[in-house]
N, C-alpha and C positions, 0 to 999 in steps of 0.2 A: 480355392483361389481367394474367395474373399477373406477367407481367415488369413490366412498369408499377407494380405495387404495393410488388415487391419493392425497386425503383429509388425510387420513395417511401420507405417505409420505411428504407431506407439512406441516403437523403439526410436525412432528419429525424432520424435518430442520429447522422450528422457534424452538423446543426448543432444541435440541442439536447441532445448526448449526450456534450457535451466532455471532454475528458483531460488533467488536467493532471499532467506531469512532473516529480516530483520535481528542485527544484534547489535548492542549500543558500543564493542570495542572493536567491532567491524563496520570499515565506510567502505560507500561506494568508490570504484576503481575506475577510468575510462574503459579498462578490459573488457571492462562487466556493460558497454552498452554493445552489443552484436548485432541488432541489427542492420541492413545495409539499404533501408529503408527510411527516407523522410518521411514521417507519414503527416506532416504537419503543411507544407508547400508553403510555407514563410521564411521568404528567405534571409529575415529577423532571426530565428531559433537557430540557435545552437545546436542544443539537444534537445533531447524525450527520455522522460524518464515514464516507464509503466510501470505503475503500482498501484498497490492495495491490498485486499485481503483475503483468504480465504479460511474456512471455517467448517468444520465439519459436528455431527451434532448424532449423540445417541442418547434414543427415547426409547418410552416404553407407549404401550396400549393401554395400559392403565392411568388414566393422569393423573391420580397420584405420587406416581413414582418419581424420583430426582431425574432432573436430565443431565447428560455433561454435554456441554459444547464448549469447544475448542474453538480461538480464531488468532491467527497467527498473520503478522504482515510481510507480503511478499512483494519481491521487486522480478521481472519479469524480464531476462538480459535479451532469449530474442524479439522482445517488442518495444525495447529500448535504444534509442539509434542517436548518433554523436557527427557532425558534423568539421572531419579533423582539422580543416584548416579553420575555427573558428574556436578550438577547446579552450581551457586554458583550467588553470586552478580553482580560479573565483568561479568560474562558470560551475566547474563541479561540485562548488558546497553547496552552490543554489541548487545541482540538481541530488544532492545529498537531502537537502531540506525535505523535497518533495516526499522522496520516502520517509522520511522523519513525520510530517505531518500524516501520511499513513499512520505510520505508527502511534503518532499521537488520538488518530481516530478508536484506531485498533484498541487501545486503554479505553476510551471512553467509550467504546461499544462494549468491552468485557465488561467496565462498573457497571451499566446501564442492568447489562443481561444478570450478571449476581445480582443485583437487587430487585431484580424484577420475572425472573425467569429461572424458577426453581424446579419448577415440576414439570412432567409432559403436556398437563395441562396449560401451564402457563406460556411453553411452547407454542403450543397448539392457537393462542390467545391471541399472545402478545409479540412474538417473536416478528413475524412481520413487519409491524409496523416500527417496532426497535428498528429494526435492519435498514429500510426505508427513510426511518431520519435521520439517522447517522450517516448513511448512504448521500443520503442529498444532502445535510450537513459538508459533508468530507468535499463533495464534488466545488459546493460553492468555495469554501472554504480555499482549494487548488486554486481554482479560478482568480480569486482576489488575491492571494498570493504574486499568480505570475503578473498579474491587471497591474497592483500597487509597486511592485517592485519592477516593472517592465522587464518582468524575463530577467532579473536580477541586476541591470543596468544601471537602476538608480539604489546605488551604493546605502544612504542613510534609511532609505526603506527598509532595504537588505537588512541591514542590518537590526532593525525594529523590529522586524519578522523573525532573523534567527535569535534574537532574545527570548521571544515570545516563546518561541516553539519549546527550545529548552526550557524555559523555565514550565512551560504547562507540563511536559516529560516531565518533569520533577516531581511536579504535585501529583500528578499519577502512575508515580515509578509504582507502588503497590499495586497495579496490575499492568506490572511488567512480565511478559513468559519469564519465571524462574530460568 
């Protein structure tokens, strides 16, 4: 019985739980926010967008040995929720942004880890603490986004911000996922 539910419940997170991968010739879509949930209770917000990252990492016992880690940035459509009598276009770059600035994290955690995080050992070291600053990095970084631009309201913020964001994706297009 419990296999059974568990096997449920994993099936209804691949199809109602979907993940979309950051890709720079794919934007976010109102589609793409499902769920049916404000989880913000400001009745200021338009939308939510969930994102960030996830990462998976194969080591050895030996810390010598190379390690690979992988991190990729994801946007999270049932934890993403749109408010429809309030969407509009402009609304959706700013919440394009949000996953953009993932992404932008996402390059700056991948340079950080090549340059610092070769071996298992090094894993084993420093891995953490990378994670952890970039981690809080990335968090404030959202925070002042939505603070400075008020939820994308004021327009010449806005648009300071989406400068910015693109141009840092530029200087760290080389670790873009091929």
């Amino acid at each position: 019985m419990k296999l059974t539910f568990a096997f449920c419940l994993l099936t209804a997170n691949m199809i109602f739980g979907q993940k979309i991968y950051w890709q720079e010739d794919q934007k976010l879509m109102w589609d793409n926010f499902k769920s049916p949930i404000n989880r913000k209770n400001n009745p200021d917000v338009a939308a939510y967008t969930n994102c960030g990252w996830e990462y998976s990492v194969v080591k050895s016992t030996n810390p010598k040995s190379p390690v690979k880690i992988e991190i990729k940035t994801i946007f999270n459509e049932d934890k993403s929720w749109k408010d429809a009598k309030k969407i509009n276009d402009y609304i959706l770059l700013h919440e394009q942004k949000h996953f953009d600035i993932a992404e932008l994290f996402v390059r700056k955690f991948r340079k950080i880890v090549s340059e610092k995080v070769r071996t298992s050992g090094d894993y084993n070291k420093l891995f953490k603490a990378v994670y952890n600053e970039i981690s809080n990095n990335y968090k404030n970084f959202q925070i002042s986004y939505d603070k400075e631009t008020r939820h994308g309201m004021n327009k010449e913020k806005q648009a300071e911000y989406n400068a910015l964001i693109s141009e840092e994706l530029e200087n760290l297009k080389s670790y873009q996922t091929p």
